[in-house]
C-alpha positions in Angstrom: 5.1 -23.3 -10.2 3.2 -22.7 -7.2 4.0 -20.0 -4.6 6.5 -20.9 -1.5 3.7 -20.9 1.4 5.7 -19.7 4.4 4.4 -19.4 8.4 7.0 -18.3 9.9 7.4 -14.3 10.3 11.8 -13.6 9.7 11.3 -16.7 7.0 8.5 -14.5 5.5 10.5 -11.7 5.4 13.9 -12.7 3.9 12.1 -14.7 1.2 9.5 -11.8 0.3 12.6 -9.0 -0.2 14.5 -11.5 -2.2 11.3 -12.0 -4.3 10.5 -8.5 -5.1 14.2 -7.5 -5.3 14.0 -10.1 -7.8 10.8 -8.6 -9.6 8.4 -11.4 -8.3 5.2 -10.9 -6.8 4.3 -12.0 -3.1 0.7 -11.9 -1.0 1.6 -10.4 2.4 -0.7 -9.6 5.1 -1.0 -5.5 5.4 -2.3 -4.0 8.8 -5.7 -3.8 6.9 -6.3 -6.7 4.3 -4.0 -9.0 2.6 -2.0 -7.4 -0.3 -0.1 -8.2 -3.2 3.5 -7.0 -3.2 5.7 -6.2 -6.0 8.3 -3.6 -6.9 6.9 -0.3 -8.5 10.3 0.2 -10.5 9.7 -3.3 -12.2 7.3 -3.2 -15.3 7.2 -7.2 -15.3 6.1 -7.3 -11.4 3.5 -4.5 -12.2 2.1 -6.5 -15.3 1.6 -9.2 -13.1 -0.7 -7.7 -10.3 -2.8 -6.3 -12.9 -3.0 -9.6 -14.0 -3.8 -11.4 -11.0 -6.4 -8.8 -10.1 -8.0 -8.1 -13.5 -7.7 -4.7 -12.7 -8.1 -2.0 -15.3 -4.7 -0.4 -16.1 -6.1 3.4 -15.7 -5.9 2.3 -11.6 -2.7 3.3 -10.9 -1.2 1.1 -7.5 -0.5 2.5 -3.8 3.1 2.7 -3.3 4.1 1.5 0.6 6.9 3.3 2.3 8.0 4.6 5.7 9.2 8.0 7.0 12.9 7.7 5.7 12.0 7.1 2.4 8.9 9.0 2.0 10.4 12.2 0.8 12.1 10.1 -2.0 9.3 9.0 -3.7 7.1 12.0 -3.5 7.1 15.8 -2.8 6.3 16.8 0.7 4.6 19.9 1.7 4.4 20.7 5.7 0.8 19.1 5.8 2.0 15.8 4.5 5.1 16.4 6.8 2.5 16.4 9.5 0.7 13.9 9.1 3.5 11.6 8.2 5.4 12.6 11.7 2.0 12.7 13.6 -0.4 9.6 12.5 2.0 7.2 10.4 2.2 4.2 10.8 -1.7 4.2 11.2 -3.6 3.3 8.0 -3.9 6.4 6.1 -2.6 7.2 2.6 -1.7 10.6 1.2 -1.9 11.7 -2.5 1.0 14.1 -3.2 3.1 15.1 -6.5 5.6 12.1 -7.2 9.0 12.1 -7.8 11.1 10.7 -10.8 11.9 7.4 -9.1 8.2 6.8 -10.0 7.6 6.4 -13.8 5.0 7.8 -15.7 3.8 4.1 -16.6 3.4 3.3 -13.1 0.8 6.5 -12.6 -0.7 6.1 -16.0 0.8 9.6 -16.8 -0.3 11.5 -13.8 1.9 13.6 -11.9 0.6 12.0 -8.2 1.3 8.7 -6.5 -0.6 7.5 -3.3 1.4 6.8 -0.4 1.2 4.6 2.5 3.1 2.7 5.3 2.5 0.0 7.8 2.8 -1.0 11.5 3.0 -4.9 11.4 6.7 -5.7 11.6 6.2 -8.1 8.3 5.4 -5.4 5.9 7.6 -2.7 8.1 10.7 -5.0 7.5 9.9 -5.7 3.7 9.7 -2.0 3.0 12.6 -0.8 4.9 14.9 -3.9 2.9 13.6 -3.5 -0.7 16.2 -1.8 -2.9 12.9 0.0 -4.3 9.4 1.8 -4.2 7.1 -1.6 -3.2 3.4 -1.2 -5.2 0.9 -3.1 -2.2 -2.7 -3.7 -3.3 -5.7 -5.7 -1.8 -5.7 -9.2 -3.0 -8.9 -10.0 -4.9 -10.8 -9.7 -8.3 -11.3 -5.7 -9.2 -14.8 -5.2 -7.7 -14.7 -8.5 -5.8 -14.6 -8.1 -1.8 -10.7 -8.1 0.1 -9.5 -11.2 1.2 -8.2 -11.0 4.9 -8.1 -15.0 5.5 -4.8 -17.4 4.5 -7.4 -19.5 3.0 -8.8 -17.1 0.9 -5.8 -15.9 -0.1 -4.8 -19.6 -1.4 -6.7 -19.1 -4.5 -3.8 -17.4 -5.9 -1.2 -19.4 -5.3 -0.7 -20.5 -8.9 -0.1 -16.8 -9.8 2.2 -15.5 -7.4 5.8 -16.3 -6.2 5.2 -16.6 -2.3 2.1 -16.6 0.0 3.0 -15.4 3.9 0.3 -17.5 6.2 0.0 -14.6 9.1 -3.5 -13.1 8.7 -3.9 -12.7 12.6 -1.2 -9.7 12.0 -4.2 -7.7 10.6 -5.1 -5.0 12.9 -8.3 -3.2 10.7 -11.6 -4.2 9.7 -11.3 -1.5 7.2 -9.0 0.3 4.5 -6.9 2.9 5.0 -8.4 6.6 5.4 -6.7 8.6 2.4 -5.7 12.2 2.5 -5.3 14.7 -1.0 -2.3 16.9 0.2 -1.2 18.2 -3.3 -4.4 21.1 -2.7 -4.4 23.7 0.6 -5.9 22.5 3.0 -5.8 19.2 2.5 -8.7 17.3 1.4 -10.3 14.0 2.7 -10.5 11.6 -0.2 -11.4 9.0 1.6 -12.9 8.1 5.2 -12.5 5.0 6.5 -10.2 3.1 8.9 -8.9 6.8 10.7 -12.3 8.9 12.2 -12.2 13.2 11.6 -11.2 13.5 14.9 -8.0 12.3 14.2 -7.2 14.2 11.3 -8.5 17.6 12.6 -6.3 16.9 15.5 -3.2 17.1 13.4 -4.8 19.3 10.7 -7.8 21.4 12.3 -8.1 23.2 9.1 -8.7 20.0 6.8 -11.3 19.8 4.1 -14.0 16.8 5.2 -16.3 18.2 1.8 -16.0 15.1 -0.5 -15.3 12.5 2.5 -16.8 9.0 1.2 -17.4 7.3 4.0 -17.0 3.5 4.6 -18.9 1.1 6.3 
């Protein structure tokens, strides 16, 4: 069956919480490329974006969130605290120790889990509503560049559940910046979408040594 295609924003997001709720998979457009949705606590849903992104399964997925239900997924430490209550929702992810809620399947075994959030009021809703951790990806082919276009995103409509056609909700050009916090100081993993001055701001002491830059 193909996926419901759906314009309108409230439609968008009743249909995409009853879909994951339901262990489907929806495409969704993130503040920074268009991702596929699903819920982490659902093996079926988590099969599925593998599937549809050919991804290796030794790539564990980013889990979205917000600031009430961080601390439920994940262990905080007062850096992560920090940078939660200081740049969230801006587009930066932080590595910390997870929590039980997140299986050992979902992590490949490892005892982290990336974390996220998101400022468009599409995503923002579908978090706060899911009755569990949401897994968001970039939609493409592993290796293949991120779709940030409805009409590139179409492709998939065979192998997904719904397809929201909002791409002008996409605030970056870039992914998120990503943060280690389970070492002190906190490491960059990953520069990107958020510049040094941002994060020495909020942590002046923060490790910029293995920063991978993208351009």
């Amino acid at each position: 069956m193909s996926a419901l295609i759906i314009k309108d924003i409230k439609e968008s997001i009743e249909k995409a919480v009853d879909i994951i709720n339901n262990d489907g998979v929806v495409i969704l457009p993130a503040d920074t490329v268009y991702g596929l949705f699903a819920k982490a606590t659902s093996k079926s849903a988590v099969e599925r974006v593998y599937e549809v992104k050919k991804r290796e399964r030794r790539k564990p997925f980013v889990i979205y969130t917000n600031k009430d239900k961080v601390s439920d997924i994940c262990q905080m430490n007062e850096s992560s605290e920090k940078l939660v209550e200081e740049i969230w929702p801006q587009a930066l992810s932080l590595i910390l120790p997870k929590k039980d809620i997140i299986e050992n399947w979902f992590t490949q075994d490892r005892p982290t889990v990336a974390v996220m959030t998101a400022q468009n009021e599409l995503i923002s809703e579908v978090i706060k509503r899911v009755n569990a951790p949401v897994l968001g990806t970039t939609v493409n082919i592993s290796g293949e560049p991120e779709m940030k276009k409805f009409t590139e995103v179409e492709v998939f409509k065979e192998q997904v559940d719904l397809i929201s056609d909002n791409d002008q909700l996409i605030i970056y050009n870039k992914p998120s910046t990503m943060v280690d916090c389970t070492i002190s100081p906190p490491k960059v993993a990953r520069l990107s979408s958020l510049s040094v001055e941002q994060l020495q701001d909020t942590i002046p002491e923060i490790d910029l040594g293995l920063e991978r830059r993208i351009k």
